[in-house]
Every structure is written in C-alpha cells, then in structure tokens.
C-alpha positions in Angstrom: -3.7 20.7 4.5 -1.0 17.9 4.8 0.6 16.1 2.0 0.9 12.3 1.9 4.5 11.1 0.0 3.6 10.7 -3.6 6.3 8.6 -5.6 9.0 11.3 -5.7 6.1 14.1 -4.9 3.6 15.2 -2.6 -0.2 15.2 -3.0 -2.6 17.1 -0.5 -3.8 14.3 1.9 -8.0 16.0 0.9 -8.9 16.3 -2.5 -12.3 17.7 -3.9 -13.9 15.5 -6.5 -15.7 16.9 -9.6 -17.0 13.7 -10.7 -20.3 12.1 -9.2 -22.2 14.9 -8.3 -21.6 17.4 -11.7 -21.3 14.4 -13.8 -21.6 15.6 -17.6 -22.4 19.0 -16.2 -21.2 20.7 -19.6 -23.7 22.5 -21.9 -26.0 22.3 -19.0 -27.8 24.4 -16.3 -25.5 22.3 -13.7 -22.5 23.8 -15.7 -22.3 27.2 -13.5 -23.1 24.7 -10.3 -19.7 23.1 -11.1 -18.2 26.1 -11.7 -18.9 27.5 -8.7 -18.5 24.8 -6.3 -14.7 24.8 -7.8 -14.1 28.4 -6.8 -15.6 27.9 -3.4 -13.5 24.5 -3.3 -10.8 26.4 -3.9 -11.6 29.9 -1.9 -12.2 27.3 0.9 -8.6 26.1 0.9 -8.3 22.8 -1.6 -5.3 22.7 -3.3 -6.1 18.9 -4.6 -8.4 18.2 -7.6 -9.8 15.6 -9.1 -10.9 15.2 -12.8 -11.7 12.8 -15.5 -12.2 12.5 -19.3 -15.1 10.4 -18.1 -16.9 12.5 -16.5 -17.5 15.2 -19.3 -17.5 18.4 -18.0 -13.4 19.5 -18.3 -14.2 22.6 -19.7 -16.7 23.7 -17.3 -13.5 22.8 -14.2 -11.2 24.2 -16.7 -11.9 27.7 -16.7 -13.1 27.7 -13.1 -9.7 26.5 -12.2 -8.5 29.4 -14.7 -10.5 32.4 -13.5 -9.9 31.3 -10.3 -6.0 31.6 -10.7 -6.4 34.7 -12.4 -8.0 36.1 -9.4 -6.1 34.8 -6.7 -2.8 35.7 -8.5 -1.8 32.3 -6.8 0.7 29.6 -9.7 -1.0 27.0 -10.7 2.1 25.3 -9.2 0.2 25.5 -5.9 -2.5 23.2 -7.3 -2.0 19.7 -7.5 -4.9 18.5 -10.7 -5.8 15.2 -11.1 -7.6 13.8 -14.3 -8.0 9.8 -16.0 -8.4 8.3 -19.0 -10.6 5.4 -20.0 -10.6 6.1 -24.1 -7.2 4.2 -24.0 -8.1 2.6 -26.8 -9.6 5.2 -29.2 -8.3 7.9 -29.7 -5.4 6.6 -26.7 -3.8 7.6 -24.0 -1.9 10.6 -25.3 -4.8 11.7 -27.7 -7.0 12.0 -24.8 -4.5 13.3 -22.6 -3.8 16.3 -25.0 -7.4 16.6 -25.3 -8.0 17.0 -21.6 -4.9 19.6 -21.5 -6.5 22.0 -23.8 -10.5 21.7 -22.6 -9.0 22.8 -19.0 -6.4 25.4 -20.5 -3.9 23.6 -18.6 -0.3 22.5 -19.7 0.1 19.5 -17.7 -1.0 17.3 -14.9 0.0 16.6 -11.7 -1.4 13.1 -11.4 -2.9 10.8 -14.7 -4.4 7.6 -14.0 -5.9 4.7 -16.2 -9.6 5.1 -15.2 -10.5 1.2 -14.6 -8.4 -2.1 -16.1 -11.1 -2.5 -18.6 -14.2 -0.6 -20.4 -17.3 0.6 -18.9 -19.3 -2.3 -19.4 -16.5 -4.4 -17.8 -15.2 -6.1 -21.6 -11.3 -5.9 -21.8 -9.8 -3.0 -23.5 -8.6 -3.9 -27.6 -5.0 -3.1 -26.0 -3.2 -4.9 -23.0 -2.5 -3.3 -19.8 0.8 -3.4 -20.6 0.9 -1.7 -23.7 -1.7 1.1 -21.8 0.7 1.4 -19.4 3.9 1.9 -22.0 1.8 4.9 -23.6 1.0 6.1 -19.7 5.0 6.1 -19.2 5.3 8.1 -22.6 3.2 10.7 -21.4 5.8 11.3 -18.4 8.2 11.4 -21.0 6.4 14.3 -23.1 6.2 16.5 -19.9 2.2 16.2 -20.0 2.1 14.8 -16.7 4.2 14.7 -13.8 2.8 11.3 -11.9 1.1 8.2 -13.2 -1.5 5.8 -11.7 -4.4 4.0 -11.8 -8.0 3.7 -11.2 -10.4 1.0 -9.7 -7.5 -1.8 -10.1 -7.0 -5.1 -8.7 -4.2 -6.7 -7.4 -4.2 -9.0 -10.7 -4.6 -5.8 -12.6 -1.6 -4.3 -11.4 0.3 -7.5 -11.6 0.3 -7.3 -15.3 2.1 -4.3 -15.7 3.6 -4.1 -12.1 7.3 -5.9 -12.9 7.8 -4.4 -16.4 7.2 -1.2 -15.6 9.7 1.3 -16.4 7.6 4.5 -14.0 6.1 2.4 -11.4 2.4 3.5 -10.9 2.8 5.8 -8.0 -1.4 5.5 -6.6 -4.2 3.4 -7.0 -7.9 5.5 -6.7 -10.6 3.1 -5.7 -14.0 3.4 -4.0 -13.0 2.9 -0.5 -15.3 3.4 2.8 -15.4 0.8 5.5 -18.1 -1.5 3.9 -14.9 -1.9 1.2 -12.1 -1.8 3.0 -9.7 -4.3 0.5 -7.2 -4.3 2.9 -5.6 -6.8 0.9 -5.1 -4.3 -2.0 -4.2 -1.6 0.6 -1.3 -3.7 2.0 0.3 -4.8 -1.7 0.0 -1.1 -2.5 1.5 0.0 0.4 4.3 -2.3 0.1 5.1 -1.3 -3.4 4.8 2.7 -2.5 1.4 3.2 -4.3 -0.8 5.2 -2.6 -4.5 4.3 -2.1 -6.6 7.5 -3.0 -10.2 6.4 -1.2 -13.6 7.9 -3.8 -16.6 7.8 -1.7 -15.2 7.8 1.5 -18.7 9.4 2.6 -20.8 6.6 0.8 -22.3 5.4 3.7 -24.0 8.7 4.4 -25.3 9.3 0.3 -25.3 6.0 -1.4 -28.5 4.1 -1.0 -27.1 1.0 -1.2 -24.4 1.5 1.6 -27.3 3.5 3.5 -28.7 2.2 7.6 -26.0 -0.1 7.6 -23.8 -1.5 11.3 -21.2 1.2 11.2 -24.3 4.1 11.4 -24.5 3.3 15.6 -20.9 3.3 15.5 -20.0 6.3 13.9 -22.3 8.7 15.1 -21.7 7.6 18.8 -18.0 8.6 17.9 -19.1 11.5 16.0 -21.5 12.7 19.3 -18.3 11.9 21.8 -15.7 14.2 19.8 -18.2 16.8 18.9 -17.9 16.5 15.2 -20.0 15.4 12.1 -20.0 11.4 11.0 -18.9 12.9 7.7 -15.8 14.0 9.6 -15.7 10.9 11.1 -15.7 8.6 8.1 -12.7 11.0 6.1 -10.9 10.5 9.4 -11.1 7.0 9.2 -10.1 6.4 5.6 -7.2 8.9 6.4 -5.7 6.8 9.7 -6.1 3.4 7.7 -3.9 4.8 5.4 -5.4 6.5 2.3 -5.7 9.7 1.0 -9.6 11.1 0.7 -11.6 12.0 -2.7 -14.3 13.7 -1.6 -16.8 16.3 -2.9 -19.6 18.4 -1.9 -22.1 22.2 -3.4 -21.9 23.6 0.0 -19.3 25.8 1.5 -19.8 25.0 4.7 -19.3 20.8 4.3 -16.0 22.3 2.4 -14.9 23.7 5.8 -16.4 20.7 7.6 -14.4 18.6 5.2 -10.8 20.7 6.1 -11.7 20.6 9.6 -10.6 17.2 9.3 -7.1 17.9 10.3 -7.7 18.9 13.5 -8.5 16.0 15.5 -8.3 12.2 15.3 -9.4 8.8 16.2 -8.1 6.4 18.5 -7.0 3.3 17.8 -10.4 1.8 19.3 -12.3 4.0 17.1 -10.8 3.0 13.9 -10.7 -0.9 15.3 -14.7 -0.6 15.8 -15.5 1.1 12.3 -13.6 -1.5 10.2 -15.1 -4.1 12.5 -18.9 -3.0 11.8 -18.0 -2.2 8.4 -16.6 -5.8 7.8 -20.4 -7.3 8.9 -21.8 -5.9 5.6 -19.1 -5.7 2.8 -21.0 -3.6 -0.1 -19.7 -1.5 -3.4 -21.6 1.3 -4.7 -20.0 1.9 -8.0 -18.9 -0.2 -11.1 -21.1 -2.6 -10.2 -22.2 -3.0 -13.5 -19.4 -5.2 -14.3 -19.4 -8.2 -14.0 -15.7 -8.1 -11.9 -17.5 -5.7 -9.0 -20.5 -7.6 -7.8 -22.3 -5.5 -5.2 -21.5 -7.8 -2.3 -17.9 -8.4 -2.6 -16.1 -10.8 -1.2 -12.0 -11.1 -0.4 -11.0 -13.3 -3.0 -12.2 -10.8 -5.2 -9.4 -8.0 -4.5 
C-alpha cells in the first residue's frame, strides 16, 4: 500500500474504518464480528486503522489488534492506529486519551484527532478550540501520540487554532465522496500541509440518502470500461483528487477489492466527469443533526 506525506510522517494512503458499521459493538453479539473483520483487515494487508472514543467498542479493536500481533510476530511499529476524541471537555483530552491507550493495550498513537469542533448535538464545547488544541499539543509532548489532527472541521474551525499553534494539525478527516467534494477546504488544507483523510468515500453506494444519484451512470460506465467495481472506482477518485481513503467493510473479499485499488487509475476525464455529476446534487450523509451540516450543503458553508 503507498504512503501519502504525513507532517513529518507517513500514513498508508487506505485505511480500514471501525466505526459506522461495528458502532458500539462492545458487550454485544457484533463484538466477535468486529473482531474478526480486524484480523481479516489486517491478514488482508491493512496496515492503516482507524478508531474512535466515540464509537465504543476500543476494547473489542484492541485485542484484535493484539492477538493479531501476537500471531503475526509482526511490531506494532508496522501499524499506523488512528483514534479521536470528542469528551474534550469531560474527562479531556488527555483523560480520554489515556483511556483509549489502555482499552486497546496500546502505548501510543500514531495519529489523534479532535472528533468534530463542537458536541454531538452541534452546541460548542465548555472549552475553546484553542485551549482543546493546547491539551492536543500536550499529548505529543507526553509521548502518547505521535501526530495530531482533526475531525469534521471547517475552514473557520481551523482558523481558530491554525496561527497559534505550536504542532500544526497535520490532517483533517471529513466525510468526503463526490456529492461533498469541499474543495474549498481541500485547497486551504493542502496549502497548509494537512492532509484530507476522506470517511465515506463509498457513500454513494450504502448511504440512502446519497443513493440513485447523477454520478451512478457515470461511475459504473467507468467501472464497466476498466473492468473494475464502482466501489473501486469511487476510492480511486477520492485518492487522485487528493485525499487519503477511510473506508470499511465484513467481507474479505471487498478487503482485497478495496487494496486492488493501487493497481490502476483514472484519467483525468474520468475524475473531471465524477466531480462534475457529483457537483449536480451536493448531499452529506453524516452530522447532519447539527445544525452547521445541513443535508444539502452549499459552498459558503465550508
């Protein structure tokens, strides 16, 4: 799998997502689902993972991640784990950092990020991004994380923190498929050297709400011309406009389908026509509950 530049480091340009789909797995039957859809993740070759406090089921990933290693004899240097905080306010950053450490028997993180710019239900946070951010740097500090980012942040967002920043936020994860393409927040990240990590790159194809929409002829006539999945198709596409994939799936074969990525692309045309049909219908699947995401977003609000 390639790497896409990272701040100072490297981060696998794939990453498999343990969030939507095994959402508060823990204590439940789903638990061994998750468990085992991290082993096959990982006996199928992803090196890239991505976790969450939010998502509730840390200890489930934890000690798949663990048995896994054991194993495989491989480090856990090879892996590159992802996790976010939204309890920024209670218990805090570090609190739930540690937290998150010890549910996944882990010592540190390869990426943290700030889970959204504000709680669940969309009210601010008690604290100001600012002082979030100063306890985000402090955890680079401790040695509990290598990297530091955010989550679901807009340009305004990341101007309040942006110029007194002592670690620069080195990516910005946000739901990303070509009915939201925010190119206007992909081109201030980019200029600033935060990468864009895309979450439900495959929307289109699982999300009701994104579902029949003017990219479907598209892609699948592209998908039918190069001999490979729309699936395929849509990572591609988040890949060559510049971001690195989140993506996720139960099935060991959509795993492979999903690494088989690497071994074609789109031309220019290709990508050029998705954004196009994409841009007919902008739509967001997630967070719209608040009141900052409506469903049918517009530019202005980037």
């Amino acid at each position: 799998v390639p790497t896409l530049p990272l701040g100072r480091e490297v981060v696998p340009a794939i990453g498999y997502g343990v969030g939507t789909a095994w959402f508060k797995a823990e204590g439940t039957e789903r638990e061994t689902f998750l468990r085992d859809g991290v082993v096959a993740a990982l006996d199928a070759g992803f090196r890239h993972l991505d976790e969450a406090e939010m998502y509730a089921n840390e200890g489930a990933s934890g000690k798949a991640i663990g048995d896994w290693l054991s194993r495989t004899g491989t480090p856990r240097s090879d892996l590159f784990i992802t996790s976010k905080v939204i309890s920024v306010d209670d218990p805090g950053v570090e609190g739930v950092c540690r937290r998150s450490l010890e549910r996944m028997g882990l010592t540190y993180f390869d990426l943290y990020l700030v889970h959204a710019p504000f709680q669940t239900d969309g009210k601010p946070f008690a604290k100001s991004l600012a002082e979030v951010w100063k306890e985000m740097e402090s955890l680079v500090d401790a040695g509990l994380v290598k990297a530091i980012g955010v989550s679901n942040w807009r340009i305004c967002d990341l101007e309040e923190i942006y110029e007194g920043a002592r670690i620069k936020p080195v990516c910005n994860q946000v739901e990303a498929h070509p009915y939201l393409q925010q190119n206007k927040l992909l081109q201030w990240c980019g200029a600033r050297g935060i990468l864009i990590a895309s979450y439900s790159p495959l929307g289109s194809l699982v999300k009701d709400v994104l579902k029949e929409g003017p990219i479907d002829a598209v892609v699948n006539g592209i998908a039918e011309r190069l001999g490979r999945s729309p699936g395929q198709v849509l990572l591609r596409w988040n890949l060559q406009t510049g971001r690195c994939v989140i993506t996720t799936s139960s099935k060991p074969e959509r795993m492979a389908e999903c690494l088989g990525i690497f071994a074609f692309e789109l031309s220019p045309a290709d990508v050029a026509e998705i954004s196009a049909a994409g841009a007919e219908r902008p739509r967001r699947a997630f967070w719209t509950q608040c009141a900052q995401f409506p469903e049918s977003p517009s530019q202005a609000e980037e």
